[in-house]
C-alpha positions as CSV (number, residue, x, y, z in Angstrom):
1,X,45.8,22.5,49.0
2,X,47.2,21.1,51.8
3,X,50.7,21.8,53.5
4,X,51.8,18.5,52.3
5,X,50.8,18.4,48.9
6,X,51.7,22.5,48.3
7,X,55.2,21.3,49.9
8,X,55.2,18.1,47.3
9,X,54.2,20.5,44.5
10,X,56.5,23.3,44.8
11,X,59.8,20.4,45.6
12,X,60.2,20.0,42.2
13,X,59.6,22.9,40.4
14,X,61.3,22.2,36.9
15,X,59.3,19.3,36.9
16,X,55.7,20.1,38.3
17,X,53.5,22.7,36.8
18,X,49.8,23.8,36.1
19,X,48.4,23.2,39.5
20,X,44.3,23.4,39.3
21,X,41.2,21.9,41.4
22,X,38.0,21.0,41.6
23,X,35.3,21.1,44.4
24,X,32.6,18.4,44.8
25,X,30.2,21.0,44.7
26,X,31.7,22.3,41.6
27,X,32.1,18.6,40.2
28,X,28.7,17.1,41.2
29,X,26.7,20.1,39.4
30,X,28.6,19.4,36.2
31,X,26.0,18.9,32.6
32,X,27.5,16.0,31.6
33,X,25.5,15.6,28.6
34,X,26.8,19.5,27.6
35,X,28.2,19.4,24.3
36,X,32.0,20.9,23.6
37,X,32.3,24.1,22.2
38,X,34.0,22.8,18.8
39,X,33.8,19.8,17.1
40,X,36.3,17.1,18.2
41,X,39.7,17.2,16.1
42,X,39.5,13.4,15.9
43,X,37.0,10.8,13.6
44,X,35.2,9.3,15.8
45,X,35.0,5.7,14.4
46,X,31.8,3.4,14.5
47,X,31.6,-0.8,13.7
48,X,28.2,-2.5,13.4
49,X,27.5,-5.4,14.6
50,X,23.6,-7.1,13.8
51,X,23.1,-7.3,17.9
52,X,23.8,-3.9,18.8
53,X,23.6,-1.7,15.4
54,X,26.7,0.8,15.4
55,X,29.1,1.6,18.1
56,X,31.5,3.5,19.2
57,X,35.0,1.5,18.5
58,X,37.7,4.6,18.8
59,X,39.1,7.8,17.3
60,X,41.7,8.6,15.0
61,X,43.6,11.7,14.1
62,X,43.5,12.1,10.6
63,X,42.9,14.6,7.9
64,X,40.1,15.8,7.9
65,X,40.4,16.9,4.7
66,X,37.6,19.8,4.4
67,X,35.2,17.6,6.3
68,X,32.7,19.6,8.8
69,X,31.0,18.5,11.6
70,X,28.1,16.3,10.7
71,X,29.9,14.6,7.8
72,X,29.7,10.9,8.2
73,X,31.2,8.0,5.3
74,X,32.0,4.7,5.5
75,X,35.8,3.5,5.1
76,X,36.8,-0.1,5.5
77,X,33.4,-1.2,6.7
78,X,33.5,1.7,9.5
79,X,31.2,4.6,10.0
80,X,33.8,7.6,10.1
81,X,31.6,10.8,11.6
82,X,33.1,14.2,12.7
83,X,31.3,15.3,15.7
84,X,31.2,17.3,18.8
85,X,31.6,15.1,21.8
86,X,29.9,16.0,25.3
87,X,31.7,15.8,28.6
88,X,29.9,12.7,29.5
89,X,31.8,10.9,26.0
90,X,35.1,12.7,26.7
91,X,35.2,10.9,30.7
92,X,33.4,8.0,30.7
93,X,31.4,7.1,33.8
94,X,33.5,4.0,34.3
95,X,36.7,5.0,33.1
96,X,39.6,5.3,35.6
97,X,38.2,8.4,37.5
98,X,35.2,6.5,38.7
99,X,37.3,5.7,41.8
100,X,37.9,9.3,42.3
101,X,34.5,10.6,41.5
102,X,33.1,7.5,44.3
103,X,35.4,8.9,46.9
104,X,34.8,12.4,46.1
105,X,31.3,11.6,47.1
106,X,31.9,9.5,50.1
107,X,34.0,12.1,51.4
108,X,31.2,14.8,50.3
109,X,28.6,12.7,52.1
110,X,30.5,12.8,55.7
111,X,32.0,15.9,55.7
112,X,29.9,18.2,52.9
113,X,30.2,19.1,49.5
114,X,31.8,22.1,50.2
115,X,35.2,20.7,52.0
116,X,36.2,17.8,49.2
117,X,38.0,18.8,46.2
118,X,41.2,17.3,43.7
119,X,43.8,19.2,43.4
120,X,46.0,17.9,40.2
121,X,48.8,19.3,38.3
122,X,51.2,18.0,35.7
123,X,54.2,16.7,35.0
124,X,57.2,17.3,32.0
């Protein structure tokens, strides 16, 4: 972390916590097709449509109601299926990090993998 963003970071300390980072290196050598450790707590919910077969169209916390990975059904005219999602379903390749993830890159590709890295933490 920088002086500037450690000074940003620790100016509000009732307010800013769980500092963490990521390298490029670290980032670039990720297995995005790895699959999460448990099954996701949400239904993943599916439409068809006759051009494209069944999609993806959101998730939903509900009861699962005894329901184990694997178990698909059909409510409403949706496929409903509890599954384990990998890291490439839980960030999208185009979802708002993309910009990050290009600059991270650019930066990597001047200066070296090694050197670039995000450094995020969270607000209350």
């Amino acid at each position: 972390m920088t002086t500037e963003v450690r000074d940003h970071y620790e100016s509000a300390p009732d307010l800013f916590h769980s500092a963490s980072w990521i390298g490029w290196d670290e980032l670039s050598a990720v297995d995005w097709d790895e699959p999460a450790l448990t099954h996701d707590a949400r239904v993943h919910e599916y439409r068809y449509s006759p051009e494209h077969g069944w999609y993806a169209s959101g998730k939903s916390f509900q009861n699962l109601d005894g329901r184990s990975e694997g178990d698909e059904w059909i409510r409403e005219g949706r496929l409903m299926r509890v599954g384990r999602m990998t890291r490439r379903e839980a960030v999208h390749e185009d979802s708002e990090w993309a910009p990050v993830r290009a600059t991270m890159k650019s930066l990597a590709d001047v200066h070296g993998a090694e050197y670039v890295r995000l450094v995020a933490w969270f607000d209350n």
